[in-house]
N, C-alpha and C positions, 0 to 999 in steps of 0.2 A: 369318077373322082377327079380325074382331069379338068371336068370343069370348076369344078369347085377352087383346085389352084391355080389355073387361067384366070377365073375370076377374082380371085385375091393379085395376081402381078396386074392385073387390068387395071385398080385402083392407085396405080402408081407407089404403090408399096415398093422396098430396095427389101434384099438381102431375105425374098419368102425363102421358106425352106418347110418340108413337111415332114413332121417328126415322127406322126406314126398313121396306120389308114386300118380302120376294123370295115369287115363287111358281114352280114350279117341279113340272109334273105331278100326283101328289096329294101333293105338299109345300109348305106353305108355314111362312114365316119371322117375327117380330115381330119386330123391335130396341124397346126400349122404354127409358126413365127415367124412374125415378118416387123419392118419398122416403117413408119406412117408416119409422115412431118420428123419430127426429132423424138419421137416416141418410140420404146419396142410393145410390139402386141404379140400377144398370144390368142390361141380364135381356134374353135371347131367349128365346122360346116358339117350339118347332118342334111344326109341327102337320101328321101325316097323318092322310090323308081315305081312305075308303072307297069305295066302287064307289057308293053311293049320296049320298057328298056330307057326310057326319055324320063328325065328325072321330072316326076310331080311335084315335088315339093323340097325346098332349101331352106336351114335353119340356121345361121349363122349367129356365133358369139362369142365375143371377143373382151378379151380383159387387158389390161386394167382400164377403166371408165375415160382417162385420159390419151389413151391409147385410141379407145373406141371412138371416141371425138375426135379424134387427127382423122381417123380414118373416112368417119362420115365428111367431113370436113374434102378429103381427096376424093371421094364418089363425087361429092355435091359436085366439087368441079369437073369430074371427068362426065357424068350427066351433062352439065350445062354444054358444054364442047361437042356434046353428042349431034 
């Protein structure tokens, strides 16, 4: 679950904070808020894991749809810089 919130401050998000984390066999939950350009978002990251512990698979989604835009909007660039 760690990575999941490393991965949200990465995208130059200010002020994440993780509100609540379910886990749940090789599933687990993030509830997170964070603000992205002048937007606040709200966003869950579901993360399954593999037999060996290394997450398979990341599902992220984030609300409100203007939120969601700032945010892709701070990957795009933090991508490009990469």
């Amino acid at each position: 679950m760690l990575s999941a919130s490393s991965w949200v401050r990465s995208s130059r998000c200010s002020r994440v904070s993780a509100t609540d984390q379910i886990e749940d066999g090789d599933t687990a939950m993030l509830v997170f808020e964070a603000r992205a350009g002048e937007r606040d978002v709200q966003g869950v990251d579901i993360l399954r894991f593999d037999d060996r512990g290394k997450i398979s698979e990341l599902i992220v989604m984030v609300r409100p749809m203007s939120g969601m835009l700032a945010l892709a909007d701070e990957m795009k660039r933090m991508l490009e810089a990469a």
